[in-house]
Each structure stands twice: as C-alpha cells, then as structure tokens.
C-alpha positions as CSV (number, residue, x, y, z in Angstrom):
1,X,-169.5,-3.5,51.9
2,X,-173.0,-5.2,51.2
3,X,-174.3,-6.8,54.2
4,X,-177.3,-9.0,53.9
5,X,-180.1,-9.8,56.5
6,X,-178.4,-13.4,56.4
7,X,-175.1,-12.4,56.9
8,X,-176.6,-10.8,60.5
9,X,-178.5,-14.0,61.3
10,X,-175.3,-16.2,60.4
11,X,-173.4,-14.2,63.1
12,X,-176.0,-14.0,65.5
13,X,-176.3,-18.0,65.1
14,X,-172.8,-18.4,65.5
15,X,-172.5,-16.4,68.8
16,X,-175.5,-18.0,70.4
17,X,-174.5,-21.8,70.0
18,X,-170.7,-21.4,70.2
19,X,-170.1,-22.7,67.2
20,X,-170.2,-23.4,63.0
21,X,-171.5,-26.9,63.1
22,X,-174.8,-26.2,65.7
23,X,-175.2,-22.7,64.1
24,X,-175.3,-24.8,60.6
25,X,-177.8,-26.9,61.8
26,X,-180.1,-24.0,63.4
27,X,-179.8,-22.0,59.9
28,X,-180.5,-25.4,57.9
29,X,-176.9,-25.0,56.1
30,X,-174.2,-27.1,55.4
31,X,-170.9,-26.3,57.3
32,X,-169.5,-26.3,54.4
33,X,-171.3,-23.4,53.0
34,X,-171.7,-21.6,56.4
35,X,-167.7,-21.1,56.4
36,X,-167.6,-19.7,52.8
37,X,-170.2,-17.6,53.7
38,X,-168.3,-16.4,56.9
39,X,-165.3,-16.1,54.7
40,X,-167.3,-13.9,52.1
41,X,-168.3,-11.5,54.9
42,X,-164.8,-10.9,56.0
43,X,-163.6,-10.3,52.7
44,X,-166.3,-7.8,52.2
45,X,-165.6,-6.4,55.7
46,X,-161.7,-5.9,55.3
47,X,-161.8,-7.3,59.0
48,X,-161.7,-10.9,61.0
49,X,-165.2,-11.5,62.6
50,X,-164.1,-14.1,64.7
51,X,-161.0,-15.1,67.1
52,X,-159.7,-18.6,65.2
53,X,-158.8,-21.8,67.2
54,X,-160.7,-20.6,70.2
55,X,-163.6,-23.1,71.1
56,X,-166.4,-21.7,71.7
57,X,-166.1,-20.0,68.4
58,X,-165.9,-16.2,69.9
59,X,-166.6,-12.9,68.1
60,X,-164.0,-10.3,67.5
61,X,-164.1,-7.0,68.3
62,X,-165.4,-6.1,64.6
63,X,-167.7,-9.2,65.1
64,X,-169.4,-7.9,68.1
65,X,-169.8,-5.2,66.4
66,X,-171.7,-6.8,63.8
67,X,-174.0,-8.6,66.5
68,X,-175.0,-5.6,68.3
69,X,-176.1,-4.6,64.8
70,X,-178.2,-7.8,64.1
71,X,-179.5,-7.7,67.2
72,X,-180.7,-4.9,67.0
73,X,-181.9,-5.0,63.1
74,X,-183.0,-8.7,63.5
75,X,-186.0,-8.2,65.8
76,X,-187.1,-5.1,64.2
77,X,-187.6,-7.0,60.9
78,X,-189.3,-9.4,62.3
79,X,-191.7,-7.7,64.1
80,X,-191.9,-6.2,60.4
81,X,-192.7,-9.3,58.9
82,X,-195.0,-10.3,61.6
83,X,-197.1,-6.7,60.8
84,X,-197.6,-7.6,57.4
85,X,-198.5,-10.8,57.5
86,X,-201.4,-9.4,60.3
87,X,-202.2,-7.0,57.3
88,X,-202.2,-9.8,54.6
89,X,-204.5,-11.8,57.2
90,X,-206.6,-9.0,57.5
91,X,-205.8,-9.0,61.7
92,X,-203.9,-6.0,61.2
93,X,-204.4,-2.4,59.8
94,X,-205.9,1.2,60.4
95,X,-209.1,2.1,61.7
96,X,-209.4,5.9,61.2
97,X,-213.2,7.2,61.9
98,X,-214.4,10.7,61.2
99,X,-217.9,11.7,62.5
100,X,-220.4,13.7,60.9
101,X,-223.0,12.9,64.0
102,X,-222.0,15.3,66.7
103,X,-223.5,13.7,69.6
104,X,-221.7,10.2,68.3
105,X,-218.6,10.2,70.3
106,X,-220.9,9.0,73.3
107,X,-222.4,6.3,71.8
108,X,-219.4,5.3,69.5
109,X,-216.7,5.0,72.6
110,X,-218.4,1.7,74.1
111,X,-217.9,0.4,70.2
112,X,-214.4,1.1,69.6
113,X,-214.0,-0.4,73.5
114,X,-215.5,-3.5,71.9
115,X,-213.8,-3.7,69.0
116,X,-210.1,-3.1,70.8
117,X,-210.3,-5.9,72.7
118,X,-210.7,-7.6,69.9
119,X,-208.7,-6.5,67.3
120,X,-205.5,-5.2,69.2
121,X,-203.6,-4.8,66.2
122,X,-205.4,-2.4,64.4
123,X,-204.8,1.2,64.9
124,X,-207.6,2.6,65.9
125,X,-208.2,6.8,66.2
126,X,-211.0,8.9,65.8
127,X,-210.4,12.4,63.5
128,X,-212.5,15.1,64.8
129,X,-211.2,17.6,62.8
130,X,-212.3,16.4,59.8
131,X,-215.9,16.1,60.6
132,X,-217.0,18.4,58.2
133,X,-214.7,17.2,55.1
134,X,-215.1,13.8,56.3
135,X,-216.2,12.0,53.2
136,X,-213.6,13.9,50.6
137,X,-211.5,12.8,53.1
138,X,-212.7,9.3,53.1
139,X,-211.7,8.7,49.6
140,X,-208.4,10.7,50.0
141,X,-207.7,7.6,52.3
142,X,-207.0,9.8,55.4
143,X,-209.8,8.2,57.1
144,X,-211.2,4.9,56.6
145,X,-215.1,4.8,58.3
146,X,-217.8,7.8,58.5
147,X,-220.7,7.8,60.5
148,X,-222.9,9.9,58.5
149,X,-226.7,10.6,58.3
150,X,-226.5,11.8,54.6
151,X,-225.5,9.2,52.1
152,X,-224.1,10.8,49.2
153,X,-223.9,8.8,46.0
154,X,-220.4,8.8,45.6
155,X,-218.1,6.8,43.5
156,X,-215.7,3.8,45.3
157,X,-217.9,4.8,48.4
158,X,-220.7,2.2,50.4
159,X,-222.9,3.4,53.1
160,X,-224.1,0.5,55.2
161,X,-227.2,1.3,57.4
162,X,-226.1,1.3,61.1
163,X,-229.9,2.1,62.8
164,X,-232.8,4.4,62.7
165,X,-233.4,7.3,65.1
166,X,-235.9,10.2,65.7
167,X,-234.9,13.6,66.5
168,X,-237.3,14.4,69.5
169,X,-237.9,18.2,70.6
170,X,-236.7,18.7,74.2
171,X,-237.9,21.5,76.5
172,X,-238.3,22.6,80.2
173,X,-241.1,20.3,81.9
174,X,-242.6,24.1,82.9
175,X,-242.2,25.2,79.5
176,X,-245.3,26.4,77.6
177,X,-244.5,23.9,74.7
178,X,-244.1,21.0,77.1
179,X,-248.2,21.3,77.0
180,X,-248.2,20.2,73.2
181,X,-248.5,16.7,71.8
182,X,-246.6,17.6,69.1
183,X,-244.1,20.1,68.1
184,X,-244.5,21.6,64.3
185,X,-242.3,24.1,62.9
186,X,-244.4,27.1,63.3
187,X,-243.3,26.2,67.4
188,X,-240.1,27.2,66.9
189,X,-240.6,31.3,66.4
190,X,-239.3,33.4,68.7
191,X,-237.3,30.3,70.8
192,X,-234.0,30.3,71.9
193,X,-232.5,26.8,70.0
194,X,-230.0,25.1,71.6
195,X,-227.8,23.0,69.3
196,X,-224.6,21.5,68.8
197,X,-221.7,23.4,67.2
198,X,-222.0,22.4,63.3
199,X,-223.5,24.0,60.3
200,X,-227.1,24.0,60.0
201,X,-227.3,21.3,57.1
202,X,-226.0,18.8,59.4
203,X,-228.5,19.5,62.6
204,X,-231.9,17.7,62.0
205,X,-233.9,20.4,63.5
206,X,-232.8,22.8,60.4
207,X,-232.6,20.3,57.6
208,X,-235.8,18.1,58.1
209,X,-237.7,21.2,59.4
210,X,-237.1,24.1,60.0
211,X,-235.7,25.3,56.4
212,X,-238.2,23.6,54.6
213,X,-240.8,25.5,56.9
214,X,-238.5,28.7,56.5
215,X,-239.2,29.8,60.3
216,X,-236.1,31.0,62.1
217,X,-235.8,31.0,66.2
218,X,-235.3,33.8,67.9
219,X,-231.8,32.7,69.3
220,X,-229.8,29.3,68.2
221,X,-227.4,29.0,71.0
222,X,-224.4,26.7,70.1
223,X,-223.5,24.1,73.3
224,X,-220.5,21.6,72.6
225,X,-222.0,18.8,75.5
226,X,-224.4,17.0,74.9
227,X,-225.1,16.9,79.3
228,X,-224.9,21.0,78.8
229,X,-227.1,21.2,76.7
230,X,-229.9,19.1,78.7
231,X,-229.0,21.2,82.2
232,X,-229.4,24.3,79.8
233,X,-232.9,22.5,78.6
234,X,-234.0,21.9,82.0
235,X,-233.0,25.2,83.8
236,X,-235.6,26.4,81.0
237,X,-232.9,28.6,79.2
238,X,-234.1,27.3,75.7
239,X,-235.4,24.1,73.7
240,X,-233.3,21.4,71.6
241,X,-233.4,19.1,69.1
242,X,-231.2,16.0,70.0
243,X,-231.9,12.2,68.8
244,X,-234.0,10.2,71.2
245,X,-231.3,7.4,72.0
246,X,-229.3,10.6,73.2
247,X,-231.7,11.6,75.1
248,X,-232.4,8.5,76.9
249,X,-228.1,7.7,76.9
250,X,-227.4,10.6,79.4
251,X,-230.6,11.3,81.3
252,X,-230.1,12.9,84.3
253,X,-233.1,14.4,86.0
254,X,-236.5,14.6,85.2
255,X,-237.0,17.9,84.5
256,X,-237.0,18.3,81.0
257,X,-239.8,16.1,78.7
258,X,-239.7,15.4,75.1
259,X,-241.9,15.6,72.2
260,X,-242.2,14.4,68.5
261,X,-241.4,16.8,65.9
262,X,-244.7,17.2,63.1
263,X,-247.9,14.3,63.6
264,X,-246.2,11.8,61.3
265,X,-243.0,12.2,63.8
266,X,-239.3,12.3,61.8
267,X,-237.1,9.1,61.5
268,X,-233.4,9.2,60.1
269,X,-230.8,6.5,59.6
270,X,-227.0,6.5,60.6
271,X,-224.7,4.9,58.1
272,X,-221.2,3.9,57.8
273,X,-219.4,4.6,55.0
274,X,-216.4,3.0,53.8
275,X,-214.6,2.5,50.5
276,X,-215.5,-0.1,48.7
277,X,-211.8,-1.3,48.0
278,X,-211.9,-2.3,51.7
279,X,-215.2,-3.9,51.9
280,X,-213.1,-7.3,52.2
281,X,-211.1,-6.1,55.4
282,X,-212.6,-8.3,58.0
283,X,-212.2,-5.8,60.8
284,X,-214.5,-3.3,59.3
285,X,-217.2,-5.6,59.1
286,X,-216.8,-6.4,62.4
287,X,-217.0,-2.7,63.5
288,X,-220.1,-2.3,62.0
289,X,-222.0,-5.5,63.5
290,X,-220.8,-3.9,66.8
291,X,-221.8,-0.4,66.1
292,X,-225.2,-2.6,65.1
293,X,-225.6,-4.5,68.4
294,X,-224.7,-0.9,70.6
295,X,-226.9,0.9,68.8
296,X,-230.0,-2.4,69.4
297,X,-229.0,-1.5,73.9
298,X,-229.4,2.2,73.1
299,X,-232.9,2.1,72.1
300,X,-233.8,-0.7,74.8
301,X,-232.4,2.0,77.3
C-alpha cells in the first residue's frame, strides 16, 4: 500500500467538513477527482474508508484509522516545513559557541540572553568541552562561533574583532607589589600565580609575558571562578592576571588593586570566528553586533 501525504489530508478534509463537495473545495479539487482519489485509496487499502449513504459522510473503522494517522503525521510535517523555511529565511538554525576565553561565560551570558529573545528559533548551546579543540572543531561543523584571542590563519575560517582588553596584574591592597606603578616580569619570581584552569599558551600572563621573559612563579595555583579567584587575591593568598573588564564585571570589595603589566601596558583583542560559508546567516551577524554593544557597557563599568 503507498500512501501519500495527500491521501492523509483528503481524509482528514473529508472528516472535518462532513463531506466530498466542502472537503473538495477546502483541497481546491474537483469532486470529481476527489472521489477517484478516495476510490484509489481503498483499492490500495483492500478496505472501505468510509460508511456510504450516510450524510455526514462518516469514516469507517479502517478510516479512522487512517485519520488518527494523518493527524498525527499532518502536523508534524508541517511544523517540518515551517523549520525549513525559518532555515531558508535565515530565522532559523544552530548557534553552537565554544570558548577559548575562560573567564567568557560571564560576560557572554547577558549576549546570548539578548540574542534569544530575539531569535527564538535558533538553537542556541554553548560547548565547553571543546574549548581547547575549539577551532578544529569549528570547521568539523560541530560548533559554529569561537571566541578566541588567537586568530589563526586558517582556511574557510573569519575572525571578526569583538573588542580590545588589557590583562591587568591583580594583588592584595597590603601586598608588597601593590606599592609598584607597574608590574614587569621579573615581579613575578617566587609568587604564588593564581589562574584559570587552561594550558599556559592560552593565559595572557604566560604568553605575552612571562615565557618570553622566561621567569617562572614560585606556585601557579589553578582556580575555576573567576569570584574565587579575587577572594583568593584579596585574602593575600597570591597574585593574578585576569582582563580588566573582568575585573571591574564582578568587583566585590576593595581590597585587592590592580596594576598594568610592563610601562607600555599589554592590549589584546577578542574575535569571533566563524566559517566563512555562513558569513551570510543573518543571525550570526547579529550575535556579533550584540557581543559588540556588551562588550562597549563592560568597559563603561
């Protein structure tokens, strides 16, 4: 038996007006060709779908069946229909974000608030796991945005400038580096660093100083919070290294200062990366102007 999408929406018609002649006119067929289609069904069927000379038209038992089956097929197709054509308007889609920027969840959750409201067809999810492998995974197509601080040059792949920041050295207000002006590399011996959980390339502190210097601290403690590690900071149990808009985000005493890192201070940039086969998804632009406009109230803060 091949049953057709419009065999299901010729009974379904049928049953809701009580009749061939209305159920004709709601499918935009002739009666004619509505009862040879009926008959065409039956024959397929073995079976009579409907009960004859009974007015309304009423649905056999082998017809009901049939109508349960369209309605429940019917509604799931459309809402099929209705998904791609969100897709093919570029309304709907997936919006998979992997972060390389640890202390990026905080500021990145007011921007994915933002951008729910207003695209609420667009599944949205953020992939910590693949923080580290993030931009292999990018164009594997398991993810579709990075935040990154290290544009790579990398085939089918854009990075589009999000904002600047300065990594800022952050110690106890009593701490004997607190007395500085400005915090150098050599500053760093025999201190306990607290840092985020990631590899060393990725923290600032190591990468735009430290290495280059070759001086090692004393201790590098790893601290997943970002508010632990300023209460570790400010309890004087060691110094960090955290961006300044972080700094000023989650503020929550005054007992800690901060200082620029070297005289000429150290400025990086945040970037989203995307593929460049999706650079014409309207969404993703639109994530970006609002990561943009957050990131313009974080450094007013």
């Amino acid at each position: 038996m091949h049953i057709e999408f419009r065999h299901l929406r010729t009974i379904k018609a049928i049953h809701d007006t009580g009749g061939l002649s209305k159920a004709a006119d709601v499918l935009g067929i002739t009666q004619s060709a509505l009862s040879h289609q009926i008959k065409g069904i039956e024959d397929q069927a073995g079976v009579e779908l409907f009960v004859r000379r009974t007015k309304p038209l009423r649905l056999s038992a082998a017809g009901m069946k049939l109508l349960a089956a369209a309605e429940t097929i019917l509604p799931q197709v459309a809402a099929l229909e209705a998904e791609f054509d969100g897709l093919i308007a570029g309304k709907a889609g997936r919006l998979h974000i992997a972060i390389e920027c640890h202390a990026c969840f905080e500021w990145l959750m007011p921007v994915l608030e933002s951008f729910r409201k207003a695209w609420p067809e667009v599944d949205v999810d953020i992939r910590p796991g693949l923080a580290f492998d993030a931009l292999p995974a990018l164009r594997r197509e398991e993810v579709d945005l990075v935040v990154s601080s290290d544009p790579e040059t990398l085939e089918g792949v854009e990075f589009t400038p999000i904002f600047d920041y300065e990594p800022v050295f952050v110690a106890a207000a009593e701490h004997p580096l607190a007395q500085k002006d400005v915090i150098e590399a050599e500053d760093f011996r025999g201190q306990t660093l607290i840092t985020y959980p990631v590899d060393r390339h990725r923290l600032d502190v190591f990468s735009e100083l430290l290495t280059p210097a070759k001086v090692e601290p004393a201790v590098v403690r790893q601290v997943e919070l970002t508010a632990m590690i300023l209460l570790l900071v400010a309890s004087n149990r060691g110094v960090a290294v955290l961006p300044d808009w972080v700094v000023r985000q989650v503020r929550y005493n005054s007992d800690y200062v901060t200082r620029p890192l070297t005289a000429g201070g150290i400025t990086k940039r945040l970037y989203a990366a995307t593929r460049t086969a999706d650079a014409g998804l309207p969404y993703l632009s639109h994530v970006v102007r609002l990561a943009r406009q957050e990131a313009v109230k974080l450094q007013r803060a």
